[in-house]
N, C-alpha and C positions, 0 to 999 in steps of 0.2 A: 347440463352438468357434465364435467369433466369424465372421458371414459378412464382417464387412467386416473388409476386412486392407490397408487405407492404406498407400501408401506414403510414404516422408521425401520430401519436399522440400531441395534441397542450397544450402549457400549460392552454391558451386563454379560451379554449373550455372544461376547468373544471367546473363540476355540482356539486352540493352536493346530495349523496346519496337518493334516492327517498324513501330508506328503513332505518330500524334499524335493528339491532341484538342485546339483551341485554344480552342473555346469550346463550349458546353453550352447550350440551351433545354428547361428545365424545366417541364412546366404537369402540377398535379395536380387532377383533382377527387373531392373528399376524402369518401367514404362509407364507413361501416363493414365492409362485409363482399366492397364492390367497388370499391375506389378504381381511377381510371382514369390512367392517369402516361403521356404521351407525351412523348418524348424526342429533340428535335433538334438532331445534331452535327456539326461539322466538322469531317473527319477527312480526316491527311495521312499519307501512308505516306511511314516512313523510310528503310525497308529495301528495296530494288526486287526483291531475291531471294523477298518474300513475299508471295504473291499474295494469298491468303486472310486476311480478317479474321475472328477467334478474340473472343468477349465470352464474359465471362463472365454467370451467370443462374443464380438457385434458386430453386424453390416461385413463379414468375410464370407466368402464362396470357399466350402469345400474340396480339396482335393481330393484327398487319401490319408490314412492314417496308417501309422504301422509301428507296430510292438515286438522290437528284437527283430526287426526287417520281415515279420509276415505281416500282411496286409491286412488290416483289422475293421472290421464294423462297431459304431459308435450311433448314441443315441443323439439327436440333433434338437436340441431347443432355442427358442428367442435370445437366451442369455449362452449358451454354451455346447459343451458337449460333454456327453458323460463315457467313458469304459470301463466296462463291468469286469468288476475281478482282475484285477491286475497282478501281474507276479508282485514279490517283494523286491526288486530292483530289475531297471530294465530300460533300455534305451527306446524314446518314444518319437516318431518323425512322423513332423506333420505339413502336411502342402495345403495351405491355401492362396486364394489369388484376390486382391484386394485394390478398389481405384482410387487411385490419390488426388486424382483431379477433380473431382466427383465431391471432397472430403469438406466440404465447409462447415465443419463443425472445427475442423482445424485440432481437431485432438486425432491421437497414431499419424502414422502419415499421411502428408497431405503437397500438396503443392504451394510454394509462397511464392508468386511471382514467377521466374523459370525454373524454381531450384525444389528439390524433394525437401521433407524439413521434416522431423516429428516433435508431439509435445506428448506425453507419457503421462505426467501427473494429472491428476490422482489415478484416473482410471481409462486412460486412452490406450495403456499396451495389450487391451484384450480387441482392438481394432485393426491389429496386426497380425497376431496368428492367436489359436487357444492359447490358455494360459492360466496359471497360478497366480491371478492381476491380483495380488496383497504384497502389502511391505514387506512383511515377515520371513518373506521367500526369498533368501539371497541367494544367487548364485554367480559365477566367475563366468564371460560372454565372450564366445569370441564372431565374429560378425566378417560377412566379406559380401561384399555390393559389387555388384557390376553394372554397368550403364555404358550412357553413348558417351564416348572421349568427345567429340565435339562441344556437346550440350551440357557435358559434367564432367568437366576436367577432373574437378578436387571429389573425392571418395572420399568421407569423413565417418569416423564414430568410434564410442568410447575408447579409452586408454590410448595405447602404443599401436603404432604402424609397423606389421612384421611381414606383410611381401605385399608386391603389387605386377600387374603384368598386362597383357593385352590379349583381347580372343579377337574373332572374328569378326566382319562385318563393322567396323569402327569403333568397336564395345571395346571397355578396358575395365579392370577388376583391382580392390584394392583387400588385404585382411586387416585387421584389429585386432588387437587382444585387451581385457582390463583383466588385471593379474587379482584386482579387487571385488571378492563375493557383496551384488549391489542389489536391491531389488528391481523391478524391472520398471517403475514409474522412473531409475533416474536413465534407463536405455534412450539412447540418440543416435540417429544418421542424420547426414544431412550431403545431397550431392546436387551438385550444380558448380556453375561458375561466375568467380569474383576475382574483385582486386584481394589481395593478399596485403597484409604489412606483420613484418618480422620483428621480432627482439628477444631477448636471452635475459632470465634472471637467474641469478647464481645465491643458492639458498645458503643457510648459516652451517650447513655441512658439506660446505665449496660444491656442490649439484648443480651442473648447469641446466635449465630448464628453458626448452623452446616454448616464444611465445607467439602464437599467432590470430592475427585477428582476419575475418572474413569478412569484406562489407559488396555491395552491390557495384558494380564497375562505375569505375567514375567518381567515386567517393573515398577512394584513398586519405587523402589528406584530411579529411573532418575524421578519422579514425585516430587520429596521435593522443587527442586527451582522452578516452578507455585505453586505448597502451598504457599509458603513465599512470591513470588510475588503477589500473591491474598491479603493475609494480608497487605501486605505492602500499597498495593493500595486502601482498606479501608480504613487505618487508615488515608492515604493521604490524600482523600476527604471527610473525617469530619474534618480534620485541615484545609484544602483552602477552601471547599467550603460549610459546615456546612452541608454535604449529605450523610445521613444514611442509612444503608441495612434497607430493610422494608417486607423481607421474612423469615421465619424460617429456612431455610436453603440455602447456594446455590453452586449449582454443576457444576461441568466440564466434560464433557466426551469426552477423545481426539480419534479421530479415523483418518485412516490411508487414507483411500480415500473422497476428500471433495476439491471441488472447489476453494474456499476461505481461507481465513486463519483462520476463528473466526467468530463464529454468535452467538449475543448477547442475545438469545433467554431468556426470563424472568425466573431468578432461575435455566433456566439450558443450561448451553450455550456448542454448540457442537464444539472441536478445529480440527484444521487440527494439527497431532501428533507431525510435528514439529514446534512447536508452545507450547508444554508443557513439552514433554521426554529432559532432558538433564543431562549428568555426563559428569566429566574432560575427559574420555578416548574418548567419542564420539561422543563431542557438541563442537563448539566453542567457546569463546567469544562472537563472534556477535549472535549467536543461544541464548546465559546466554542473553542477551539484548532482543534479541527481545519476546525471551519470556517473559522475564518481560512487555515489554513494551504493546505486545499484549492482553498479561494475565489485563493489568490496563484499556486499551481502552477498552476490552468487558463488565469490570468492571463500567466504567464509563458510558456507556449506560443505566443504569440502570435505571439514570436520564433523561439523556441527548441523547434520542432516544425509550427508553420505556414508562418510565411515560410521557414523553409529547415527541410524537413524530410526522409524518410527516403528513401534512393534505394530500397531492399525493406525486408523485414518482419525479417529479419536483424539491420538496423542499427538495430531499436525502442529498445536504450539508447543512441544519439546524441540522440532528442530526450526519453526519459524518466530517462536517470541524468542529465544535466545539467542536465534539469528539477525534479528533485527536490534535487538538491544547490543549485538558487537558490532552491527554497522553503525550505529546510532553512535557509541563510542568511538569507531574509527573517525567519523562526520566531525564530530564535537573536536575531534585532535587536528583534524587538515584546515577544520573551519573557525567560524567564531562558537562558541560552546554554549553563549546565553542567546543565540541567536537562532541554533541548533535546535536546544532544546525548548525555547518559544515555540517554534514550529510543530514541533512534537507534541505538545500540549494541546493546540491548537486542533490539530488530529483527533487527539481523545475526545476533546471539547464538542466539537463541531459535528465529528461520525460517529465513533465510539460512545459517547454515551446517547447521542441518537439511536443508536443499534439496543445500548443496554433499555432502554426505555420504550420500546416497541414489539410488535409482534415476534421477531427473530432473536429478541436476548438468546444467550446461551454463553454458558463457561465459556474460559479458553480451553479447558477442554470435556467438549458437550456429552451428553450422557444418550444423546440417540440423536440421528440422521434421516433424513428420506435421499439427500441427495448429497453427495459430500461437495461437488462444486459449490455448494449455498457457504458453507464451512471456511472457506478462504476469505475471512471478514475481517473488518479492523480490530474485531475485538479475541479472535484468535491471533494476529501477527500482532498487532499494537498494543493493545491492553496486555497481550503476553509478554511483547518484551517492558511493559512495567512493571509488571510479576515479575520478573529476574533483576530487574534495576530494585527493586525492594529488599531482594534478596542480597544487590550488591550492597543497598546501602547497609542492613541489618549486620551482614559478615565485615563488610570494610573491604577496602579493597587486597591484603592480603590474603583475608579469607576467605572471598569470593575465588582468590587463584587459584588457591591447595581445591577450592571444590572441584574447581574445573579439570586441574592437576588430575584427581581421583577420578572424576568420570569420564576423560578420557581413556585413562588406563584401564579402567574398569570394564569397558562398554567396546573398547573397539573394536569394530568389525559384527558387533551385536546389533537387532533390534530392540529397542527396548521401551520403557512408558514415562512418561514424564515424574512418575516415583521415582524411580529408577532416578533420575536426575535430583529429587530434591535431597532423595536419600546420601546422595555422594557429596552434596554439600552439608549436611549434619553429619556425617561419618569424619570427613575432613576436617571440620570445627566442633566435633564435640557438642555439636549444638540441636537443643529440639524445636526442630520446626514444625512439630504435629498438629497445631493452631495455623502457620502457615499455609500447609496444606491446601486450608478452605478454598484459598483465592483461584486452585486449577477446577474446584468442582460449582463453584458457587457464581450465578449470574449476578448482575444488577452494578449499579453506580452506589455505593455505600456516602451516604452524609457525614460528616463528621463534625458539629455543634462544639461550640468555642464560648463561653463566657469569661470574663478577668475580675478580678481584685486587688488595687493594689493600696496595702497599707503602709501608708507614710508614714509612720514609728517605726515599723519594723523596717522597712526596706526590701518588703515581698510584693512578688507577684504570683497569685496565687490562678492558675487556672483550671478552668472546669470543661471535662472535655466528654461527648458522648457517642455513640455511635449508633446509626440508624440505616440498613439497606430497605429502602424499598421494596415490596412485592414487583415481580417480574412478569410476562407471559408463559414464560415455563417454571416458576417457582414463588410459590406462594407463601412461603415462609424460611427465613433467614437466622444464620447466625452470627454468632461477634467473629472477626476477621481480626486479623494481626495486622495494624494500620500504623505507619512510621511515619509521624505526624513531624515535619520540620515546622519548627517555632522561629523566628526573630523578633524580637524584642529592640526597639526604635524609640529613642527619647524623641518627646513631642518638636523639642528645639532643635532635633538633628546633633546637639551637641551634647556629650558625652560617649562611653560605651554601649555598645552594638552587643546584645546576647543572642547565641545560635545555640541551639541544641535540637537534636532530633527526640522526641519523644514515643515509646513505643505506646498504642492505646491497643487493647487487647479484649477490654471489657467492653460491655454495653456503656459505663463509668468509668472517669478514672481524674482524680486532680492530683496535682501536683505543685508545690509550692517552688519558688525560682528566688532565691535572697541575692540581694546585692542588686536590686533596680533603685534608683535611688532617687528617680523621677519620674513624673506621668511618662508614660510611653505609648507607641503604640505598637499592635502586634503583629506581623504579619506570618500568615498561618500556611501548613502544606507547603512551603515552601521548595522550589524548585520543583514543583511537582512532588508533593515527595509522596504519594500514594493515588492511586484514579480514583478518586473521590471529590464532591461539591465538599464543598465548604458556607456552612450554616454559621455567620458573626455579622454582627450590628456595629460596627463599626462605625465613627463616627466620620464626619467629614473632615475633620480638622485631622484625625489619625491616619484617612485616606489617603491626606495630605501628605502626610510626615512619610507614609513607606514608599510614596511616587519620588518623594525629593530625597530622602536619604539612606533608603534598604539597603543593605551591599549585596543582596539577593535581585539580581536584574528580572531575574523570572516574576519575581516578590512585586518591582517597582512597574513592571510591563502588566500584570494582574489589576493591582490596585487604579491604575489609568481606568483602563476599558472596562473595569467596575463600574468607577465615575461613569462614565460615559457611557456606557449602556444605562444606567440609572438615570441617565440623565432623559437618556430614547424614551424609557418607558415611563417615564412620568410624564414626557409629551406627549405619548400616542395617549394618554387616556385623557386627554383634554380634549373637549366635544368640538371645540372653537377653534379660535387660535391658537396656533401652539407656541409656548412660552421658552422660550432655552432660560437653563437656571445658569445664573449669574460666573458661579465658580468655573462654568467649560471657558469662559476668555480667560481668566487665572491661569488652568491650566496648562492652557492653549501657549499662553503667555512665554511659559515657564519652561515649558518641552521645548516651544523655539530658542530661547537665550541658550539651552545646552548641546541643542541639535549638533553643531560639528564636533564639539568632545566627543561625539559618542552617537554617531550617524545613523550605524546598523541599529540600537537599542531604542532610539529616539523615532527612528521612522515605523518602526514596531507600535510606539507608542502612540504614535502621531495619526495612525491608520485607525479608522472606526472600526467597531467591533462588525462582521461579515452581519449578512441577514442569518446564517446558518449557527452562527456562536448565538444568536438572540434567542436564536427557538431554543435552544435547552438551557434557559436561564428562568423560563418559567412555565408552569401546568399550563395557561392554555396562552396563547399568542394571538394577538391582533396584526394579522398582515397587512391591512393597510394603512392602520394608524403607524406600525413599524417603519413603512420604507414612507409614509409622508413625511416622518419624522425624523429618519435619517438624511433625507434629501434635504429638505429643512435648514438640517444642523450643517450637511454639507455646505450649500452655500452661504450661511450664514458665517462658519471659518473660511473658506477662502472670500468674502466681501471686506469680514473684518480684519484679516493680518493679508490684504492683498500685498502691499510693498513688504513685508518680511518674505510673503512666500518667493515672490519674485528674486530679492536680497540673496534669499538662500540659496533658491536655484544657481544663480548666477554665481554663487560661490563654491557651489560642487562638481566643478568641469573637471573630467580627466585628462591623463595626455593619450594616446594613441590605442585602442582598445588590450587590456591582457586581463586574463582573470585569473586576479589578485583581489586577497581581502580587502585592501584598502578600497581599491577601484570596487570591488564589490560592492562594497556597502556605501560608499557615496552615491551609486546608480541607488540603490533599494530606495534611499534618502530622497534622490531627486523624484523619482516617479511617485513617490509619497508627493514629493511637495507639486509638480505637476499634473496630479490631480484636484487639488486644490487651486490651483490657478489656474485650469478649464471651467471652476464654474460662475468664473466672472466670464460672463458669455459675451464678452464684446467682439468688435474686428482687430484691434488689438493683440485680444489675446490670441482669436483668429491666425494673426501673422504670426504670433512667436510660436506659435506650437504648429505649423508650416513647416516654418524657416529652421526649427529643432530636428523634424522630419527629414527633411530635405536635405540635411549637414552628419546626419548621424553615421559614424561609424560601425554601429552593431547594433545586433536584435535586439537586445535589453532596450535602449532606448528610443528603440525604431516603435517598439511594440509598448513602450509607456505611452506617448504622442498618439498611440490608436485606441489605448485602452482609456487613459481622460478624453477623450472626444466620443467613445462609446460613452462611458459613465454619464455623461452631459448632455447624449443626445444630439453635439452640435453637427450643423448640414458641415463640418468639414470633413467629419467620419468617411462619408460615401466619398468624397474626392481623394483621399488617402489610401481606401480600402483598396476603390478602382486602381490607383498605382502601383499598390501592395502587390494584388490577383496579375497584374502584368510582367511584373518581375519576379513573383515567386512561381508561377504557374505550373513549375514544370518539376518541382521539389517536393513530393509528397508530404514531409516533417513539418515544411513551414506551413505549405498549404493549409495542414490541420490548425492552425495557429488563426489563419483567417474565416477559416470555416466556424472553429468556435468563437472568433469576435464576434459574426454578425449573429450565430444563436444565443450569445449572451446580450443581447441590445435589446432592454427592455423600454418597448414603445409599443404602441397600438399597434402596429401592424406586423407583427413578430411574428403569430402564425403563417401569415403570408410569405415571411424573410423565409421561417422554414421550407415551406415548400417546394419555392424555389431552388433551396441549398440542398434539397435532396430530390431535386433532378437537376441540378448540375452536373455539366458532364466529366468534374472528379470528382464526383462522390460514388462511391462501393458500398455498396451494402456488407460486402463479405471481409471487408476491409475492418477490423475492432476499433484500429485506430481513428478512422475517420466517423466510422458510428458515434463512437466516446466524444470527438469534437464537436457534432451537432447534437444529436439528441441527450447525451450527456449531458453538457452546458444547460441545456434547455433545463432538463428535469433538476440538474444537482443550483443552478445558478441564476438561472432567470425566475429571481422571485416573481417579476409581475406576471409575465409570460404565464407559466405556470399556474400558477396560484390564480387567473382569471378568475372573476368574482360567477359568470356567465359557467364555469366550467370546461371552456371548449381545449384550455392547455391539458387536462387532465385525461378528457376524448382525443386529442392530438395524440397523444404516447401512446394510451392505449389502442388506438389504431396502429402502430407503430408496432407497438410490441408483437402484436396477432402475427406481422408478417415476419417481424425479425425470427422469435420464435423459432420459425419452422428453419431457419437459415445457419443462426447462431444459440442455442440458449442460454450457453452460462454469458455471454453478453447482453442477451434481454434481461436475464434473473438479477443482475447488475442492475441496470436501468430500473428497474421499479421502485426500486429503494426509497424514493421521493414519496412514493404515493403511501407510504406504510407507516409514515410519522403523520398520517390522517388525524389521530385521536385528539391532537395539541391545537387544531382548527377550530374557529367557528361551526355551529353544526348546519350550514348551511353546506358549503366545501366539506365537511365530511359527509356530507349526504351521499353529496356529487361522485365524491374518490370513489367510496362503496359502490354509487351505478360500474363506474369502469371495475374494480375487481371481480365486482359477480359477473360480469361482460368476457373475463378474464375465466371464470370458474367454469362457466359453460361454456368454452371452448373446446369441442370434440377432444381434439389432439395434443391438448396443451402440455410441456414436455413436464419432467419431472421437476428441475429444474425452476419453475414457476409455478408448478404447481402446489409447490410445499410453503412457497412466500406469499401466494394468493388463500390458500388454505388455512393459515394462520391468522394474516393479517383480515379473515373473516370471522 
């Protein structure tokens, strides 16, 4: 059994700091394996009952300590240091010495390739010197770094640059100031040497604002679309939300090894590389997207998690659900908006309510912790930002602005709690949201049951609507939620009017009568997502019918498909024999093709089978291999029968010269929909055309559809592509990862073997997140078979995997298990199996904390 046995952290059991910090003197000087960090602070005590001052501190060597410049003795523990009896104000310097190269936990500073780099959040700035590591402790930084001029040209870190110079011995020295009291998770340096790319945005109060971006030599030019995304996402939030850059300059520095995707750090935010490097030959589409998208959400932090950000660790979705929900909105405006928000859904669907339905449920914002790294989940960032999307829909979009109006003005420069936030949206509308409330403290996926009536004398629709959360693993009992139930109402004939209305359900019951339907109709419910809840209706098939061909709700018409269709999976997996496909998927099938180029991006959404990961939370317990025989099945049974449409089609979605543009966007998304489909007529044939596709393509997108149908199909042309792929990309770390996770997602008999190989290849890193995430990630989140082996040995694969990542990375192993936690939805043979690897997982000596609160549970 595990020696460490951690205990939660409560939300309950929150004090407010007994100290102050008003301002901070930083000086580092920056060596590999001894950096030297003295640390001088002004510190004021709140509290007069608390004599002793308590910092926090990990993996740092002692210098000296000194209070008002005499030399002070201090108590030395695992977690910190403590001084007894402190004056009531007094200047506090502290010298430790710390190795960066040594740092592969990659949280404080650490080394990324040649360059210094830190990640601070949540709890990495006590890895740098003592400290007051809580949110609630802002103070005003000012920072001066010296290093070798040769080896670290650029001296970087928060705010404004006020002198720089040169000492001795090749060393050169730069200062900092941020004029802004920040807490110290958003502190960052970052020193080394890059290409640079410059540009100026001039704000809505004529400000001119330098913009710079940092990437790795040599990589200049794949940096231009995060430039444009940066501006872009300025100029966005002084049009929605009247919020202006408020620093002289602000920086990006992408670097290659990093946990995360993006940290928001004040002025100068560090990216994970893919996340900013992108051109036609080497990035996606969805790579062009999310870099925009991520590049806008670090941007929007600015506000919304800097200047007024988290009073504890607790209230992490007050600045990450409402940050993601204005990125979500920025996306929606640059992009297509039902194509947007499909994805999104998709999200809740597939993670999120996997998360709420398993050992880790928890609020968005949780009521106790052991580890807060576990806490950065999709159902704190994702599910949070549908908590505010709720909230936009409930106010409108007027009245969601005055909210925000008010909590800026109210809050800035404050820590504060996600009340604090809902309260400025009821102050601003006059409205009570004390039912609303629920959805920051209350875990679980809520159902929401649908019955109709519709009386033909009257000309009603009458419906009946209820509501039902499930018990959780941390909450056993539920209440009624404030649920804003979107309605559409669909004549069966598609002709006539279309009825929308949101409906609030509030009660455990609730009907509602709708006059003026004047024919059978059908209903299509939740619409646009309009709350994270399942949805319990019997709908019939002929009504399936009607909201796939006539919803004006795309979300609505994109639902109702992969309904069908999943309905359709799992009536063939429970057939002993042969498996029967039901008549209506050629209908369907039919019908999606005649509209496919109206409406490309919507159609190829449509057109795609539900993932194996949407399947598993469509029911209590799942049959994995009746699932994926039955998808395989269905797959080649549409691409045999619409073979010459899919071909037709392809052939009709050629672009002209690579640019990423909606248009062009979404005819790619279309064709590699439909070039999966014609991989699995497995002739020579088709052999040549998806070659000769290869071989002519002008960009990743479509270089990387041609690899992913010949993974999906298993066909031997895979390995002759791959092999060309690894020759020309070999030397690109981004794309790299691109072909590392093809072959861990190729599910065949001999996959554990493919692994082993791909991690002892000689680019694979262990200490690398990104390259971890492309194999063993793929593996655990993707390769149903792989995985999911009936023998158990994919299950023993991880968990020998985890044992050693573990000691290397943990909040990247604590990631990775995820897979094994959604055990209970198995056969009980496989969840037998799962069990041997977590208890395997429980008695490990050393197991971090980290994994040990998601092994702990999920037991």
């Amino acid at each position: 059994m595990s020696s460490n046995q951690p205990t939660a952290m409560k939300l309950a059991d929150y004090q407010p700091c007994a100290f102050r910090i008003t301002d901070i003197y930083l000086e580092f000087d920056l060596a590999d394996q001894q950096t030297r960090v003295t640390a001088t602070s002004q510190v004021e005590r709140v509290q007069q009952s608390c004599r002793d001052l308590q910092l926090d501190g990990k993996n740092l060597t002692l210098i000296g300590v000194w209070v008002d410049g005499q030399e002070t003795d201090v108590a030395v523990s695992e977690h910190g240091i403590t001084l007894a009896d402190v004056p009531d104000r007094f200047e506090l310097k502290i010298v430790t010495d710390i190795n960066p190269i040594d740092n592969h936990a990659l949280e404080g500073l650490y080394k990324s390739g040649g360059a210094f780099c830190t990640q601070c959040e949540a709890q990495g700035f006590r890895r740098i010197t003592y400290f007051l590591d809580r949110p609630d402790v802002m103070a005003r930084y000012r920072v001066k770094l010296t290093a070798d001029k040769k080896t670290c040209p650029y001296l970087l870190a928060n705010g404004n640059l006020v002198d720089s110079g040169e000492t001795t011995k090749g060393r050169h020295w730069a200062v900092w100031e941020d004029p802004f009291p920040k807490p110290c998770y958003l502190f960052a340096l970052v020193a080394g040497d890059f290409d640079l790319l410059e540009d100026s945005f001039t704000t809505q109060s004529a400000k001119v604002v330098k913009l710079q971006l940092f990437v790795d030599k040599g990589n200049s030019e794949r940096g231009h679309h995060a430039l444009a995304s940066l501006k872009k996402a300025m100029a966005w939030d002084e049009q929605k939300y009247g919020l202006e850059y408020d620093l002289d300059r602000y920086m990006i520095v992408a670097v290659d090894f990093f946990n995360m995707g993006a940290m928001e750090n004040k002025g100068l935010n560090v990216f994970n590389s893919k996340y900013v490097l992108a051109d036609a030959a080497s990035a996606t589409d969805q790579d062009y997207f999310n870099i925009e998208s991520v590049i806008a959400h670090e941007y929007f932090h600015n506000w919304t998690g800097n200047r007024i950000t988290c009073r504890d660790w607790f209230q992490l979705s007050l600045k990450e659900g409402l940050t993601v929900f204005r990125d979500q909105q920025f996306s929606a405006d640059m992009a297509s908006d039902a194509i947007v928000r499909i994805n999104q859904v998709k999200v809740m669907r597939e993670h999120q309510f996997a998360e709420d339905s398993g050992p880790m449920a928890h609020p968005i914002r949780p009521a106790e912790v052991v580890e807060m790294n576990n806490f950065y989940s999709v159902t704190v960032y994702d599910k949070g930002a549908e908590v505010i999307r709720m909230l936009h829909r409930i106010l409108g979009e007027a009245g969601f602005r005055k909210g925000m109006d008010c909590y800026i003005s109210r809050h800035d420069g404050q820590a504060v709690t996600c009340d604090d936030f809902v309260q400025a949206m009821a102050d601003a509308n006059h409205a009570d949201l004390s039912l609303f409330r629920r959805w920051y403290s209350q875990s679980g996926t809520p159902v929401v049951g649908l019955t109709s009536h519709w009386d033909k004398a009257k000309k009603t629709l009458t419906l009946n609507m209820t509501q039902y959360t499930p018990p959780t693993a941390d909450q056993p009992h539920k209440q009624s939620l404030h649920i804003p139930v979107g309605i559409e109402i669909i004549p069966l004939s598609g002709k006539g009017e279309r009825i929308s209305r949101v409906i609030p359900l509030t009660s455990g019951q609730h009907s509602v009568t709708i006059e003026g339907v004047q024919c059978e109709s059908a209903i299509a419910a939740l619409t646009g997502f309009s709350a994270p809840a399942r949805l319990d209706y019997q709908a019939s098939l002929e009504e399936q019918m009607a909201v796939v061909l006539y919803a004006s709700d795309p979300v609505a018409r994109w639902d109702a498909s992969q309904k069908l269709v999943s309905d359709a999976l799992f009536d063939m997996a429970k057939q002993a024999h042969e498996q029967t496909i039901p008549k209506y998927i050629d209908s369907l099938f039919a019908g999606l093709l005649r509209q496919a180029l109206s409406e490309p991006a919507l159609i190829a959404e449509m057109l795609e089978l539900p993932s194996f990961e949407t399947l598993s939370q469509q029911r209590e317990q799942i049959d994995v291999d009746g699932l994926l025989q039955a998808r395989g099945k269905l797959n080649a049974h549409l691409g045999a029968v619409f073979a010459q449409q899919w071909r037709s089609l392809y052939a009709s979605l050629s672009n002209p010269g690579y640019a990423y543009e909606q248009g062009q966007v979404e005819r790619r998304r279309l064709a590699g929909v439909t070039l999966g489909y014609i991989a699995a007529v497995k002739d020579d044939d088709t052999a040549q055309m998806l070659q000769s596709i290869y071989q002519h393509s002008d960009n990743m997108t479509d270089s990387l559809a041609v690899l992913k149908a010949c993974q999906t199909q298993n066909l031997p042309l895979f390995d002759t592509l791959m092999q060309d792929f690894e020759n020309k990309w070999q030397d690109d770390p981004l794309v790299m990862d691109k072909w590392f996770s093809l072959h861990a997602g190729r599910q065949h008999e001999a996959c554990l073997s493919t692994l082993q190989l791909l991690l002892c290849h000689g680019r694979y890193n262990v200490n690398n997140p990104n390259r971890v995430r492309s194999v063993m990630g793929t593996f655990a989140f993707y390769n149903t078979a792989g995985f999911h082996r009936r023998d158990g040995s994919g299950y023993r694969f991880l968990t020998d995997y985890l044992l050693e990542l573990d000691g290397v990375n943990s909040q990247v192993a604590a990631r990775l298990i995820t897979p094994m936690l959604q055990y209970a939805k198995l056969d009980e043979d496989r969840q037998q199996k799962i069990r041997l690897q977590l208890l395997r997982l429980f008695e490990h000596k050393n197991l971090s904390r980290d994994l040990y609160e998601k092994v702990q549970k999920a037991l």
